[in-house]
C-alpha positions as CSV (number, residue, x, y, z in Angstrom):
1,X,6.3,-39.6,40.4
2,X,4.8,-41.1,37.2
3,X,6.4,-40.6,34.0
4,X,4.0,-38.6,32.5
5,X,4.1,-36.0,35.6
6,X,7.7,-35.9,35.1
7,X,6.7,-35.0,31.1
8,X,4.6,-32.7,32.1
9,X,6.7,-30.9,34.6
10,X,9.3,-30.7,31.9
11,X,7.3,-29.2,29.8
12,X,5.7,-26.2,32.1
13,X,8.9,-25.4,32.7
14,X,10.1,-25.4,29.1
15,X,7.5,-22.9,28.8
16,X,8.4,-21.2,31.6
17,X,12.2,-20.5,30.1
18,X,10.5,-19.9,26.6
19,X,8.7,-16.9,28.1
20,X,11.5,-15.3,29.9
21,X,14.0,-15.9,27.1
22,X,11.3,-14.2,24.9
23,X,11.1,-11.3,27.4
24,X,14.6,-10.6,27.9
25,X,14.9,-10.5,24.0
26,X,12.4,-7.8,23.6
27,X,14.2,-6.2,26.7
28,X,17.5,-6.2,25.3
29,X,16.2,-4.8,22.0
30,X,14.4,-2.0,23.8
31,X,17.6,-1.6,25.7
32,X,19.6,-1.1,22.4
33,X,17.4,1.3,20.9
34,X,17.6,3.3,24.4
35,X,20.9,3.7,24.5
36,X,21.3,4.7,20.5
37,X,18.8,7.4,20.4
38,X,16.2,5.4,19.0
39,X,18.0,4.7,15.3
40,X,17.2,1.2,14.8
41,X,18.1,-1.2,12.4
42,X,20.0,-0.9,9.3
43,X,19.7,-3.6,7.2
44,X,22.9,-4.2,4.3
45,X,21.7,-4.1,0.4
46,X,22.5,-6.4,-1.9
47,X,24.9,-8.9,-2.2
48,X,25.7,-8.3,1.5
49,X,22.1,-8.8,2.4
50,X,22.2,-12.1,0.3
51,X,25.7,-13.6,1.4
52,X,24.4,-13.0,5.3
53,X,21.1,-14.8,4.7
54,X,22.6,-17.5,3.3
55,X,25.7,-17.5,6.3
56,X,22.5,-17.4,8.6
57,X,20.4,-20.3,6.6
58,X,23.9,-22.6,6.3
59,X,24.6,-22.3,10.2
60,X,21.4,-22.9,11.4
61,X,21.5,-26.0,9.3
62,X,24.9,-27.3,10.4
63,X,23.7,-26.8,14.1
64,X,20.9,-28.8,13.8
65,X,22.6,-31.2,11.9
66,X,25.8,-31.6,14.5
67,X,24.1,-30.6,18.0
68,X,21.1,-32.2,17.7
69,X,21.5,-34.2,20.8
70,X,22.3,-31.2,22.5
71,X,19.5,-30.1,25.4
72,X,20.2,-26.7,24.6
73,X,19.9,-26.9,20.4
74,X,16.7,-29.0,21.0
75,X,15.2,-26.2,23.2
76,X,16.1,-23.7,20.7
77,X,14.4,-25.4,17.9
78,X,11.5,-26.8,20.2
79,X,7.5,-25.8,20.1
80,X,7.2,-23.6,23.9
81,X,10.1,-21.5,22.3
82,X,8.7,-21.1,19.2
83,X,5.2,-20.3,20.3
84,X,6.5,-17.8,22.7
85,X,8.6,-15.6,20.1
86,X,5.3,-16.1,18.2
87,X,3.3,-14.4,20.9
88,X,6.0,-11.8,21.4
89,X,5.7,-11.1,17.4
90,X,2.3,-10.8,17.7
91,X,2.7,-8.2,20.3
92,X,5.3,-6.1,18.8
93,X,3.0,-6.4,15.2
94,X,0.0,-5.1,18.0
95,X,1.9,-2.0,18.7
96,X,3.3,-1.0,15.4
97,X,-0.4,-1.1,14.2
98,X,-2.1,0.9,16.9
99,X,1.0,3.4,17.1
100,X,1.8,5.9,14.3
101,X,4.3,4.4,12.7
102,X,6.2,7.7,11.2
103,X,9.6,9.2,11.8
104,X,9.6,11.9,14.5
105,X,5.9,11.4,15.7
106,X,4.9,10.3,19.3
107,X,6.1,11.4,22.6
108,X,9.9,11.4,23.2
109,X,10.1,7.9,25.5
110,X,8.5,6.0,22.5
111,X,10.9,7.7,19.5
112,X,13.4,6.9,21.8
113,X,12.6,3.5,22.1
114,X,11.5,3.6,18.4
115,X,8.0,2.1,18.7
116,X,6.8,4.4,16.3
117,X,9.5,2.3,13.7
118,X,8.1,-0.3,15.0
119,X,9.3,-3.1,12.0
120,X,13.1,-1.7,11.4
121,X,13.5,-1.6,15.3
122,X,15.9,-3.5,17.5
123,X,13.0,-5.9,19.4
124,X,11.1,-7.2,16.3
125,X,14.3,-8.0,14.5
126,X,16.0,-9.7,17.7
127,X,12.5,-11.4,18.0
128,X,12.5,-12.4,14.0
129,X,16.5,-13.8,14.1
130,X,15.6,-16.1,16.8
131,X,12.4,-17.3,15.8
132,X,13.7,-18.3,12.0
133,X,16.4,-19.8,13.9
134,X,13.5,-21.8,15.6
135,X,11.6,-22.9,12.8
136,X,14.8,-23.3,10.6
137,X,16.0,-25.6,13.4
138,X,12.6,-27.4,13.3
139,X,12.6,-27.4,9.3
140,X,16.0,-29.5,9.2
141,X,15.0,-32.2,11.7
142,X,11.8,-32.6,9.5
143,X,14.0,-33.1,6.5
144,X,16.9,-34.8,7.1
145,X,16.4,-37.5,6.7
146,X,13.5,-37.0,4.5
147,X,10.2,-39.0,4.9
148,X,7.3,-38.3,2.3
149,X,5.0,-38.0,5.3
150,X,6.6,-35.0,6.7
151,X,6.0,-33.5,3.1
152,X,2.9,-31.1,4.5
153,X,5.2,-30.2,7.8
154,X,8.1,-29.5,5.5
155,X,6.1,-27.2,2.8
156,X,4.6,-25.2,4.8
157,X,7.4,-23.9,7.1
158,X,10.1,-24.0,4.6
159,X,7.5,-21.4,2.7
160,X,7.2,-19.7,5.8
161,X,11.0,-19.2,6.7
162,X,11.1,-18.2,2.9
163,X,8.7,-15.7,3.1
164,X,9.5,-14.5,6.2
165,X,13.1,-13.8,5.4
166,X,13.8,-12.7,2.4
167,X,10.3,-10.2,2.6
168,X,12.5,-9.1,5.6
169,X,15.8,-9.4,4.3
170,X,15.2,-7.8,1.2
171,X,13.0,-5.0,2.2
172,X,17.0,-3.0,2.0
173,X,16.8,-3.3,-1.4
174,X,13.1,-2.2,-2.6
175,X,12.8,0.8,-4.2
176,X,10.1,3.3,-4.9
177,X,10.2,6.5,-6.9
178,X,8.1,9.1,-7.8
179,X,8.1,10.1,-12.2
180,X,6.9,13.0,-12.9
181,X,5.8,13.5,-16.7
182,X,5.0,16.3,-18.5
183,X,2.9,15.8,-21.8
184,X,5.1,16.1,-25.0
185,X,8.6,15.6,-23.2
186,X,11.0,12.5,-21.9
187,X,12.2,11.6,-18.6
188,X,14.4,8.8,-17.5
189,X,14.8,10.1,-13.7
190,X,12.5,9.4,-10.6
191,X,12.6,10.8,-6.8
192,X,13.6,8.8,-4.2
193,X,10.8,10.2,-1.1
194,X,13.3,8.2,1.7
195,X,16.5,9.5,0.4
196,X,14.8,12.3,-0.7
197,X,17.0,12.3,-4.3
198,X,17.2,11.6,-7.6
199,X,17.7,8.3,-9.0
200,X,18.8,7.6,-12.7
201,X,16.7,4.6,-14.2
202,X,17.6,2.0,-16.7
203,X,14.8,3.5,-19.2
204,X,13.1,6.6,-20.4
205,X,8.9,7.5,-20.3
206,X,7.5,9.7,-23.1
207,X,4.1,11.5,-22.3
208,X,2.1,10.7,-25.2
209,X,-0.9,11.7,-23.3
210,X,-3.2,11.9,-19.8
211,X,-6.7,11.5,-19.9
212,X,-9.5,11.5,-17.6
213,X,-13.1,10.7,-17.1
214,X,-15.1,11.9,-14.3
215,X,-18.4,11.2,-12.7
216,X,-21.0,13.9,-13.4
217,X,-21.0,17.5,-11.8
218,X,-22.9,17.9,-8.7
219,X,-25.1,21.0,-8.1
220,X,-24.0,22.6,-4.6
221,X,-24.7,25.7,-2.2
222,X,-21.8,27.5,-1.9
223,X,-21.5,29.8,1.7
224,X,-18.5,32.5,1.5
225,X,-18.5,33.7,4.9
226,X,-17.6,29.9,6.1
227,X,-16.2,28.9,2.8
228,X,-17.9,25.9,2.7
229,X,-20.4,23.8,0.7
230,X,-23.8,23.6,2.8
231,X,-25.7,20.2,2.3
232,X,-28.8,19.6,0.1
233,X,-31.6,18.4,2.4
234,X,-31.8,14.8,0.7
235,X,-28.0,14.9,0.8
236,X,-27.3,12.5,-1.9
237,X,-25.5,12.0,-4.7
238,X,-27.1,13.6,-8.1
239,X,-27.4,12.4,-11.0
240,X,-28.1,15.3,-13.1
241,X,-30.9,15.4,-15.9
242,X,-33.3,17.9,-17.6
243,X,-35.8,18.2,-14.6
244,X,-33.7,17.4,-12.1
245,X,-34.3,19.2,-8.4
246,X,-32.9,19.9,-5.4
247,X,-33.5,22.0,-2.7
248,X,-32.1,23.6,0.7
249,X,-34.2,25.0,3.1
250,X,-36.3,27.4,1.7
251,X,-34.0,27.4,-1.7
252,X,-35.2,25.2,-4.6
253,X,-33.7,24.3,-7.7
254,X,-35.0,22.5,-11.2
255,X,-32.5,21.8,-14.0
256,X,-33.6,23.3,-17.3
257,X,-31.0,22.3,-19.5
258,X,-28.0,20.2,-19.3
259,X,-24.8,20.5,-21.7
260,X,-21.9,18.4,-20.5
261,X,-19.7,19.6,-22.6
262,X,-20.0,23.1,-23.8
263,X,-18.3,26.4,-24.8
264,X,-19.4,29.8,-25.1
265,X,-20.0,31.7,-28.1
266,X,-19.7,35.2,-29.0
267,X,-22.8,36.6,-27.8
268,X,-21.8,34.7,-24.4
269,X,-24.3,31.9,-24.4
270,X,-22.9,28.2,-24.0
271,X,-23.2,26.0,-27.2
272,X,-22.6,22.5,-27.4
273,X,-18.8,21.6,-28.3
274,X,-16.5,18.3,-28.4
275,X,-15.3,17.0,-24.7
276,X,-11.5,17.8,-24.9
277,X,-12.2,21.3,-25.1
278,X,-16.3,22.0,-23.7
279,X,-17.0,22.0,-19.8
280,X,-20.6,20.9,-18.4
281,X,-23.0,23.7,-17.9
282,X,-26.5,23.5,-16.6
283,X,-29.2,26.0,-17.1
284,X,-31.1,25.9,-13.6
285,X,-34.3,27.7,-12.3
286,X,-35.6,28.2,-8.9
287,X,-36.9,30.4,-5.9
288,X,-35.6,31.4,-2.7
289,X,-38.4,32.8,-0.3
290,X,-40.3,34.7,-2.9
291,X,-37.9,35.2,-5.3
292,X,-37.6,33.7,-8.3
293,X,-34.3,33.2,-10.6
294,X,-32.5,31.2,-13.6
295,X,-29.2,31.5,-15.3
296,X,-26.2,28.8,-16.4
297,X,-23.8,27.8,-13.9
298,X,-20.4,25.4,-15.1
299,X,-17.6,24.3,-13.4
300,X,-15.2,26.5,-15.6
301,X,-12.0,24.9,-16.4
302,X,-8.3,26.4,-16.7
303,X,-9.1,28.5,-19.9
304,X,-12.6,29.7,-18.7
305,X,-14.1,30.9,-15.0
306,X,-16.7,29.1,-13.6
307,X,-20.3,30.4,-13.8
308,X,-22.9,31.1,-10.9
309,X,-25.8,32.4,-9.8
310,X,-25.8,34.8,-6.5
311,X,-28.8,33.9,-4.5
312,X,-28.6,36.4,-1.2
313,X,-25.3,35.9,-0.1
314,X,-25.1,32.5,-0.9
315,X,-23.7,31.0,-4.5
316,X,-25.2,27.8,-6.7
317,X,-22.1,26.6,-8.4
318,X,-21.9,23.2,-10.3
319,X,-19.0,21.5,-8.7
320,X,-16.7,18.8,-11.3
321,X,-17.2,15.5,-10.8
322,X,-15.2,13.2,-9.0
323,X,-12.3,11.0,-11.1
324,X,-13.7,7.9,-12.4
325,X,-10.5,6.6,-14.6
326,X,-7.8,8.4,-15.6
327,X,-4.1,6.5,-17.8
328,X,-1.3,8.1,-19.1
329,X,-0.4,7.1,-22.9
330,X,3.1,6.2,-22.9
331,X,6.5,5.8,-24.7
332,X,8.7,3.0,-23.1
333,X,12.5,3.2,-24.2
334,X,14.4,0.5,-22.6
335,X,18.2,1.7,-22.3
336,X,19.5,2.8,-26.0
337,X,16.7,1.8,-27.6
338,X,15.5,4.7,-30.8
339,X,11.6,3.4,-31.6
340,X,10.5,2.4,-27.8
341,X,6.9,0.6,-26.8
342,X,3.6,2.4,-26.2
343,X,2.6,1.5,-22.9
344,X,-0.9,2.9,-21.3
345,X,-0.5,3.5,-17.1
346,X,-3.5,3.1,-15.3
347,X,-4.3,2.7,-11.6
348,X,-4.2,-0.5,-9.6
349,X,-2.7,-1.7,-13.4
350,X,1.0,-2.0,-13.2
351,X,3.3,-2.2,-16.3
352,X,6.5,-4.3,-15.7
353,X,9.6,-2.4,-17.0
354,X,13.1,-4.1,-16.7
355,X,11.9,-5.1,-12.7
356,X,10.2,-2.1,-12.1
357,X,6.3,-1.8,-11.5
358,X,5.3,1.3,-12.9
359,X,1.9,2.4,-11.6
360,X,-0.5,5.5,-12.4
361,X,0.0,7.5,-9.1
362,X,-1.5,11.6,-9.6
363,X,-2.0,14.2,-11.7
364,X,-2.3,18.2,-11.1
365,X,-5.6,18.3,-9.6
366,X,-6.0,21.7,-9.9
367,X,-6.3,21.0,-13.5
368,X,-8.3,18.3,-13.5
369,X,-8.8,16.6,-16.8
370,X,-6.7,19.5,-18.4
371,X,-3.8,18.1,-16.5
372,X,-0.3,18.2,-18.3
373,X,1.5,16.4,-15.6
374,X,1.2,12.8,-14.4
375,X,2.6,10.9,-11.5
376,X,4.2,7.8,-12.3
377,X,5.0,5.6,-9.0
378,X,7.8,3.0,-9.8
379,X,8.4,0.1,-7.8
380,X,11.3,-2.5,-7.8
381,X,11.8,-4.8,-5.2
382,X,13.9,-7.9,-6.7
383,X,13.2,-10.1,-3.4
384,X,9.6,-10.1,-4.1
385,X,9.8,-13.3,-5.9
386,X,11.4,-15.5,-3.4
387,X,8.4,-14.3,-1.2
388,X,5.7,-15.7,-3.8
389,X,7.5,-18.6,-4.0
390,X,7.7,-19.1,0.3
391,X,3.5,-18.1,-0.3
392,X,3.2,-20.7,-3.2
393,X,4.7,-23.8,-1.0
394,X,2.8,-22.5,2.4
395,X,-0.1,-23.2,0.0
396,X,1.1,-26.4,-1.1
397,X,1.4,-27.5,2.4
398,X,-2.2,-26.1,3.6
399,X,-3.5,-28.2,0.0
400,X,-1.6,-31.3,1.3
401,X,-2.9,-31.3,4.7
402,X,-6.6,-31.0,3.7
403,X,-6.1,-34.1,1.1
404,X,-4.7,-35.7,3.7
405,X,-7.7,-35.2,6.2
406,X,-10.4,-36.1,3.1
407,X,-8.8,-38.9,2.6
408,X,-8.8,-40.0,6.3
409,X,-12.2,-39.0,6.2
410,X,-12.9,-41.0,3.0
411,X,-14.3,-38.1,1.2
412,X,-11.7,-38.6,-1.6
């Protein structure tokens, strides 16, 4: 037989061991998570979470550097193996998407087997020890010794096994609390929804203030007996102005006069007034069949009922508009301190506190803009850095490798 059928034969069946050693690792993880009710995995916080990492980094790099030679060491850090616990990631990652991935949901044989908790289960972290053991293996013989043109390999997967780990790894320690503030008064606790308790922070929020803007109201049809809006025949959104009209069925409607922010007076009629304390109110006309009618209709607020206008046994109501922004005006005290910092907390706008990332979360929406409460969602997850920093070198590497092939190419 030539040599490079002999290669080739070595290689299928590489693969062929690569698969089944993938399968039985799954297996065994499934296995594990039978027999224990379907638990899964607990991972250790911090240092404990730390020391093992580094246990786990240092032996994979004395085995690579001491067995290198051996046939078993070089399958375990060789491509079929790695691209078969790749497949068997990908697999696992499959499932947990498609499947609810919520405590206590699915039928009994999948809790039991935890694939609906799919990422802190038995198989994926079996599947994720051996294939960083696999690329860490990889990684080492790359490095050592070092050659500049193993730079791009080296980048790139040490960013990976980076990422991959401590993102993993550290996922024990990230925490994420709900603040609730109430205007006027101080808070340095949050509530922990896993543990479902209270967690003292290293600093204290002041509500200055919550404000909101919203959209503009939105003219509706209101049915009682199935307590529920009925759509306008054009069925879009309304942008409403001083001759503005809308219809259903045989029900049309013009807008007279529009005050979006108003109060009434004391004869009753709504007058113009500043926007902290006015609601919108529109003065509407119309005819139903061959009746006509007009009156005001508002949205009402918490100090004030909403106004409408009875049209058979439907209602026209003026529904609020939507949120558009809405911050919370803060006071940041970090530990002791007397004076604090005013902050402002929006959404999708994070203010970094003393490693926590404190974002705008809710309000009380049945008060709307009148809200006295805010939700403040806090987020700390000290790992998080290490994982920019695996992201930063996997871009390095992907940067590298492109140079390289423009400058093959001659385009540099």
């Amino acid at each position: 037989m030539s040599a490079h059928g002999v290669r080739g034969t070595a290689v299928s069946g590489s693969f062929r061991e690569s698969v089944l050693f993938s399968v039985l690792i799954v297996f065994a993880g499934l296995v594990i998570e039978a027999t224990t009710g379907g638990r899964g995995i607990s991972l250790p916080q911090w240092p404990s979470n730390g020391i093992a990492l580094a246990l786990f980094f240092a032996g994979i790099v004395g085995t690579a550097l001491s067995f290198r030679e051996k046939r078993f060491v070089a399958w375990l850090g060789g491509i079929p193996l790695g691209i078969s616990l790749i497949m068997a990631l990908a697999l696992l990652s499959f499932i947990g998407g498609v499947l609810p991935q919520e405590e206590g949901s699915g039928p009994l044989w999948a809790r039991m087997m935890r694939l609906n908790g799919m990422f802190s289960s038995w198989p994926f972290a079996l599947t994720v020890i051996f294939f960083l053991v696999n690329l860490g293996l990889s990684l080492v013989w790359k490095t050592v010794p070092f050659r500049f043109a193993n730079l791009q390999f080296i980048l790139f997967h040490a960013g990976f096994w980076i990422a991959l780990s401590c993102g993993l790894v550290g996922a024990a320690d990230l925490q994420r609390v709900i603040i609730p503030l109430y205007e006027g008064r101080s808070t340095s606790r949050g509530y922990d929804t896993v543990s479902k308790s209270t967690l003292d922070l290293p600093f204290s929020l002041h509500l200055e203030d919550f404000e909101m803007k919203q959209y503009s109201p939105q003219l509706a049809l209101y049915d009682p007996g199935r307590d529920r809006l009925v759509p306008d025949d054009l069925q879009h959104v309304q942008d409403i102005a001083e001759g503005f009209g809308i219809s259903w069925d045989t029900l049309s409607v013009r807008v007279e006069r529009f005050l979006p922010h108003a109060m009434l007076d004391g004869a009753g009629e709504p007058v113009a007034a500043d926007s902290a304390a006015g609601v919108p109110y529109v003065r509407v006309s119309g005819t139903s069949g061959r009746q006509s009618f007009s009156g005001w209709v508002s949205t009402g607020s918490p100090f004030e009922a909403p106004a409408f206008i009875s049209v058979g046994e439907r209602l026209i109501v003026l529904v609020p508009g939507s949120p558009k922004k809405y911050r919370s005006s803060v006071i940041v005290r970090r530990g002791a301190e007397s004076e604090g910092t005013p902050a402002v907390l929006e959404v999708n706008r994070p203010v970094d506190v003393m490693g926590w990332k404190l974002y705008q979360m809710g309000y009380d929406e049945k008060a709307g803009r009148w809200s006295t409460l805010s939700l403040v969602e806090g987020v700390r997850d000290p790992w998080l850095p290490f994982v920019y920093i695996g992201f930063f070198m996997i871009l390095a590497g992907n940067a590298l490798f492109f140079w390289k092939g423009m400058k093959k190419t001659r385009v540099l």
